[in-house]
C-alpha positions in Angstrom: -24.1 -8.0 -127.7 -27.4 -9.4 -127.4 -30.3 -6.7 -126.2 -31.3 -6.2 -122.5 -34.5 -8.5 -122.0 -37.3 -6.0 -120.8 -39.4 -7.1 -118.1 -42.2 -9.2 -118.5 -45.5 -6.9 -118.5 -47.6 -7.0 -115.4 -44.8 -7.9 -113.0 -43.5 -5.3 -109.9 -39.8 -5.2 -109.2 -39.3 -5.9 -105.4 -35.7 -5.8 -104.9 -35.1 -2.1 -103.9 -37.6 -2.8 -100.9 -35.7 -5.8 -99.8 -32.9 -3.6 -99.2 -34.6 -1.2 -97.3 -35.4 -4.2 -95.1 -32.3 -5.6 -94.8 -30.9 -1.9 -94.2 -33.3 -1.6 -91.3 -32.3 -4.7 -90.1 -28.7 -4.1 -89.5 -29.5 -0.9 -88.2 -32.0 -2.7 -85.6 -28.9 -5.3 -84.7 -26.6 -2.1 -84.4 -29.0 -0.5 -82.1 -29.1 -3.7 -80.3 -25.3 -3.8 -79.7 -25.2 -7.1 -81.9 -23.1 -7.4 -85.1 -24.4 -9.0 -88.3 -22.5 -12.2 -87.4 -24.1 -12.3 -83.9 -21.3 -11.9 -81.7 -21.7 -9.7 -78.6 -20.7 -6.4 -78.0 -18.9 -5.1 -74.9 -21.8 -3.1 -73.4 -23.6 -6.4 -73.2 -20.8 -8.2 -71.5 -21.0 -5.5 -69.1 -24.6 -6.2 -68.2 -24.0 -9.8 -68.3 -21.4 -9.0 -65.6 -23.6 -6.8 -63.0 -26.2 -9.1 -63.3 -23.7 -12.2 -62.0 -22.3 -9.8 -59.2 -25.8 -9.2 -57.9 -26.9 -12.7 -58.5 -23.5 -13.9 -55.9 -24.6 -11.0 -53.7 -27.9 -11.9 -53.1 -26.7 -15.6 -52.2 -24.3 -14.5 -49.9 -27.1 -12.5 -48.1 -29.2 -15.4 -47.9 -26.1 -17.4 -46.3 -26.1 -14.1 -44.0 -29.8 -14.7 -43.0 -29.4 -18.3 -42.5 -26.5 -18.3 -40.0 -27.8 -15.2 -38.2 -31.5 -17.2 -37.8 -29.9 -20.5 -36.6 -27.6 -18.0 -33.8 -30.9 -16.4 -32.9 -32.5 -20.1 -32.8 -29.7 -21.2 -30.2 -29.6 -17.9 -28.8 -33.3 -18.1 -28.2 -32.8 -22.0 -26.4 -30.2 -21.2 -23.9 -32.6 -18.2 -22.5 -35.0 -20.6 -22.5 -32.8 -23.4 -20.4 -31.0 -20.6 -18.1 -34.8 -19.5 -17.5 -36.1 -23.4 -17.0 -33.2 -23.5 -14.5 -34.1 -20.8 -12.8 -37.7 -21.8 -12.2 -36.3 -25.1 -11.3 -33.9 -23.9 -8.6 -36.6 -21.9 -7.2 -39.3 -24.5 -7.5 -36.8 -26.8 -5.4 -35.7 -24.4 -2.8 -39.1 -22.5 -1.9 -36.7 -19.2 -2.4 -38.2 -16.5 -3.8 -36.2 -13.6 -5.9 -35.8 -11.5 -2.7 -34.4 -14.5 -1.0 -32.0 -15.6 -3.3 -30.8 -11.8 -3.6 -30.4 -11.6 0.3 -28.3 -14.6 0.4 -26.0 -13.5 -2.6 -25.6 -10.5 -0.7 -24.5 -12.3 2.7 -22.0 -14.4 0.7 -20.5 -11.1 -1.0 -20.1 -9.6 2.5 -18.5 -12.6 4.1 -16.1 -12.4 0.6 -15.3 -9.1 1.5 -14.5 -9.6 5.3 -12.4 -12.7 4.2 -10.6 -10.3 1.5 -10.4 -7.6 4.1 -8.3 -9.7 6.5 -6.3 -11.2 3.6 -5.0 -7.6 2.7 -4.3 -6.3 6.6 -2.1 -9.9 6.7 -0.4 -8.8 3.3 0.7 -5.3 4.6 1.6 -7.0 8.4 3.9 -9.6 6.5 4.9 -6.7 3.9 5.6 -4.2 7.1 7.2 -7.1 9.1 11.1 -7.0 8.6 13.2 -9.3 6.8 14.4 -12.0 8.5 18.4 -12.7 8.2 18.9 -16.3 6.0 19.6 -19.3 7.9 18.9 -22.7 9.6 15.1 -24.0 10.6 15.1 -23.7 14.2 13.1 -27.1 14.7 15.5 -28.7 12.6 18.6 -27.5 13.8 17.5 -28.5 17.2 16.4 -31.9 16.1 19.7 -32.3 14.3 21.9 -31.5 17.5 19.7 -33.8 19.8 20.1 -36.8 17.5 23.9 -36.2 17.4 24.0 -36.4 21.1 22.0 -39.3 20.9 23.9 -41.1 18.9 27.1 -40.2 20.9 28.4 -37.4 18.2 29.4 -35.2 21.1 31.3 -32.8 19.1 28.9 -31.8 16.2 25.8 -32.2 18.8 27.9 -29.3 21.1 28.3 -27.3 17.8 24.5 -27.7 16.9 23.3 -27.1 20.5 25.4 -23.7 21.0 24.5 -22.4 17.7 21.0 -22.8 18.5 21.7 -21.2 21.5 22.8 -18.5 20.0 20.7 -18.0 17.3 17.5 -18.3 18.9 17.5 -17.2 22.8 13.9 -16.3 22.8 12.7 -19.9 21.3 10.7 -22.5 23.2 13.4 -24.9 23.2 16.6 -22.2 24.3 16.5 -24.0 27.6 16.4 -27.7 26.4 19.5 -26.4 23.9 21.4 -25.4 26.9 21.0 -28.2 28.9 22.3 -30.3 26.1 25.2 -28.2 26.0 25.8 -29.0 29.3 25.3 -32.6 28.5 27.7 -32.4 25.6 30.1 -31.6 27.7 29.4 -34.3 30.9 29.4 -37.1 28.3 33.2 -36.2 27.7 34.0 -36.0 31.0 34.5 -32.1 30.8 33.0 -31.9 34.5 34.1 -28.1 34.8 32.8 -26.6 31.8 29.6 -28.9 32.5 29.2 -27.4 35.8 29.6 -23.9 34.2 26.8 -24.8 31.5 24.3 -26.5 34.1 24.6 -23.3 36.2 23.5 -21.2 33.2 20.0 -23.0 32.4 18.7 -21.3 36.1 19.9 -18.3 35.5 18.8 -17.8 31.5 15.3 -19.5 31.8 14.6 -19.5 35.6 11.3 -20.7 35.1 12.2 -24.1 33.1 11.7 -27.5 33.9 14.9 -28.1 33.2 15.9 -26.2 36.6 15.6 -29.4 38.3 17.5 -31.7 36.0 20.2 -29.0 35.8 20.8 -29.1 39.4 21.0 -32.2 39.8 23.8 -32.7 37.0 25.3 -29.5 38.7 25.7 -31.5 41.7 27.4 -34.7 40.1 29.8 -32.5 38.4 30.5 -31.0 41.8 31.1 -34.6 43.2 33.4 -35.6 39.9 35.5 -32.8 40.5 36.1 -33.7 43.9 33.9 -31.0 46.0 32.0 -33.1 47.7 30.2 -30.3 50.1 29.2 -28.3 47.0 27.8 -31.3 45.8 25.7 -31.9 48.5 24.5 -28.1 48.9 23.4 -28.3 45.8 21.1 -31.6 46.2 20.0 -30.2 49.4 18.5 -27.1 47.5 17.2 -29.0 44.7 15.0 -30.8 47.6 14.2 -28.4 49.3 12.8 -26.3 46.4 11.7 -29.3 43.8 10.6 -31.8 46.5 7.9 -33.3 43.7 10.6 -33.9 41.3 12.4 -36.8 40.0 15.7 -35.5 40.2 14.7 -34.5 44.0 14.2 -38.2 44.8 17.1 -38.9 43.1 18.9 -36.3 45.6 17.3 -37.5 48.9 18.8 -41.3 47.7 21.9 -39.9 47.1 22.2 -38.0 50.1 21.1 -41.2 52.0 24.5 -42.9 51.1 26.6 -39.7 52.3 27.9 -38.8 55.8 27.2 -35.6 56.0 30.8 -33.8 56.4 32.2 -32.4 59.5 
């Protein structure tokens, strides 16, 4: 074996202190959190972490601030407008606040007086009893008279009666029972006519139909042969309806009669 060289005289041996140096640098990069081969250790990625959770949070409160200023912006313009309005209207009119206040309040009590009689009407029409199902009056009286009209003698008798019946009270109970009695002239049932014309005086004695019925009464009297019935009855129709046109039909008709002895 050849013998160990000895160092050369005058030179220092450095190597123990560049260990110390590299010792204290891996224990700095421990410290650190970083391995020698410079990868990252987990406490790191933990801060990298946090620090991109604030960094969104902080963007989405600036989003926050930025729609809730442009809300307040628009916010800010229609109270503006409303008040421009305002102004205007009251520019235009001459009104004052009090004014326009006293007029509001005039339209809210005329409201309430409108809505006032709109609920007495309710509870009148709620109170008011229920009214049996059936035919319109108007129609079933329009109906009946076209019938007749139109020479239907049988359905306009069954329209007439059943308004008759139905409705005693009505307007037109006197004109249905007159064209009853008409029904029954126009097919020559003079008795039963008679009988029908008779009834319009004594259901609705103040009609205008009292004279036209007593006229009729009388032709049906002179149909069935009883002649001085006939002519009592135009004498009373004269004598109480002298302005009528069934009374000047009378006085010609008793013209061209002999009275009977």
């Amino acid at each position: 074996m050849s013998a160990r060289v000895p160092a050369r005289a005058g030179r220092v041996d450095r190597r123990p202190r560049r260990r110390a140096a590299t010792a204290a640098w891996l224990g700095l990069l421990l410290a650190l959190g970083l391995s020698p081969t410079g990868c990252v250790a987990p406490q790191l990625v933990r801060i990298q972490s946090g620090l991109d959770s604030l960094r969104t949070q902080v963007d989405t409160l600036q989003v926050r601030d930025e729609v809730s200023y442009r809300l307040l912006g628009e916010l800010r313009r229609e109270v503006s407008e409303q008040r421009d309005i305002l102004l205007s209207t009251r520019a235009t009119s001459g009104s004052t606040t009090q004014e326009l206040f006293e007029q509001m309040s005039r339209l809210e009590g005329k409201l309430d007086e409108v809505m006032g009689r709109f609920s007495r009407l309710q509870e009148r029409t709620a109170a008011a009893p229920a009214t049996p199902s059936g035919p319109d009056p108007q129609q079933l009286y329009d109906q009946a008279a076209q019938d007749l009209t139109q020479g239907r003698y049988p359905l306009a008798l069954q329209g007439f009666r059943e308004f008759v019946q139905r409705f005693p009270d009505s307007d037109l109970a006197d004109n249905a029972q007159y064209g009853v009695a008409e029904c029954l002239f126009a097919q020559s049932r003079f008795d039963s006519a008679a009988v029908e014309y008779e009834q319009i005086e004594r259901l609705h004695p103040q009609s205008d139909r009292v004279p036209a019925g007593l006229w009729k009464l009388a032709l049906c009297r002179e149909r069935l042969g009883q002649a001085a019935q006939s002519r009592r009855v135009l004498e009373d129709l004269v004598r109480r309806f002298p302005l009528s046109g069934e009374a000047q039909l009378a006085r010609d008709r008793l013209a061209t009669r002999k009275p009977s002895r």
